[in-house]
C-alpha positions as CSV (number, residue, x, y, z in Angstrom):
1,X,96.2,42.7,89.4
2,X,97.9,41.8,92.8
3,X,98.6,44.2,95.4
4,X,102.3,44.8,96.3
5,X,102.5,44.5,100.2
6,X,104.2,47.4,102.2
7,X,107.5,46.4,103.5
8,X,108.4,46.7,107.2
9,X,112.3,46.5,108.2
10,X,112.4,45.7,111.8
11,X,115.6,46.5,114.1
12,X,116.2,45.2,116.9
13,X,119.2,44.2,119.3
14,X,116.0,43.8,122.0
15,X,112.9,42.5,120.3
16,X,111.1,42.4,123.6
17,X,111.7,46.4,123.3
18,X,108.8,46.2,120.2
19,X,106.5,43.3,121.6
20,X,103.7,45.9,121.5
21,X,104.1,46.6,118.1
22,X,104.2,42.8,117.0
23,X,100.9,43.3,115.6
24,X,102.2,44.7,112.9
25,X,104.4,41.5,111.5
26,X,101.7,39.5,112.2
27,X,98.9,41.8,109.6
28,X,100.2,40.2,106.3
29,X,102.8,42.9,105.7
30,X,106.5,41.7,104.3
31,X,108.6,42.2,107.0
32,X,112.5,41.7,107.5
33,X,114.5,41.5,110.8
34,X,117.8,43.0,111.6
35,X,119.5,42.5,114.4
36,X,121.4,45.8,115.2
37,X,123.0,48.8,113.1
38,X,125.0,47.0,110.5
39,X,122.4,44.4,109.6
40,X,120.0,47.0,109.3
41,X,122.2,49.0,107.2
42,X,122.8,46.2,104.8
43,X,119.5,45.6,104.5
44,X,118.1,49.5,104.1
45,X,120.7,49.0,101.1
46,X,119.0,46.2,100.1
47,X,115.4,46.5,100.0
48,X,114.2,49.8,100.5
49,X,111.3,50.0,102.9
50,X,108.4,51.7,103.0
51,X,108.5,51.6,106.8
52,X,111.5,51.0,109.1
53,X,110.4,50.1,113.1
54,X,113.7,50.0,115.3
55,X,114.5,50.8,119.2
56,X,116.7,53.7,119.2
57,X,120.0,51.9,121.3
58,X,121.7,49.9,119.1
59,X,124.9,49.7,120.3
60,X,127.5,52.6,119.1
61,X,125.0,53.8,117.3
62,X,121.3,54.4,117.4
63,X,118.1,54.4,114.9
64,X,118.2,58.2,114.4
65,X,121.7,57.4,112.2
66,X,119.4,54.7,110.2
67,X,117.3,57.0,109.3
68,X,119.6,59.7,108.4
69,X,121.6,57.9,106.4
70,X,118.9,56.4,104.7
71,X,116.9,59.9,103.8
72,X,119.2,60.1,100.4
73,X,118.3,56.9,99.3
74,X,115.0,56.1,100.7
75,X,112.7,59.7,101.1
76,X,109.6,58.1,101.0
77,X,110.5,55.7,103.9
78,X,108.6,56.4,107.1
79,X,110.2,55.4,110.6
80,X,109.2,55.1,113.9
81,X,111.5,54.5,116.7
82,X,110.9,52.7,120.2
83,X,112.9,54.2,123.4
84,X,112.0,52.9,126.5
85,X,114.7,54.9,128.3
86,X,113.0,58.0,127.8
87,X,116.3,59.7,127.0
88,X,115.4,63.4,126.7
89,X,118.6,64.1,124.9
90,X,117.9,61.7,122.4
91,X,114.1,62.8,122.0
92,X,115.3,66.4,121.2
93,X,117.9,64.9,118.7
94,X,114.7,63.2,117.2
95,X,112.5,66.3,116.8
């Protein structure tokens, strides 16, 4: 019996901004990379994820919009989401 590994979608337009979370791609998890808001919609679409890890500025958009849009399709899917800016406008919008 094998032992289905958890996916991990990554999003980044930084990846410097989620160096301290590398340890996670590097634990034996299957892990995808998207490089901003449209790849990582495509591939939300695509694989379904147990856990998505993004910075929250990603462009015209931000992570809070991934994981919106992807509550419908993907409610188990847990997120966590890097801002280095310390935005308080966007932390309330994430509460």
């Amino acid at each position: 019996m094998s032992i289905a590994m958890a996916q991990i979608l990554v999003v980044a337009t930084n990846p410097e901004a989620l160096d301290p979370m590398s340890h996670l791609w590097r634990g034996g998890y299957d892990v995808q990379f998207a490089n901003g808001f449209d790849a990582a919609v495509r591939m939300l679409e695509r694989m379904g994820p147990d856990l998505l890890v993004s910075e929250v500025r990603l462009g015209s958009y931000n992570a809070l919009h991934l994981v919106i849009r992807s509550q419908r399709t993907h409610p188990k899917m847990r997120s966590i989401l890097v801002d280095r800016s310390h935005d308080p406008v966007t932390e309330i919008d994430a509460i």
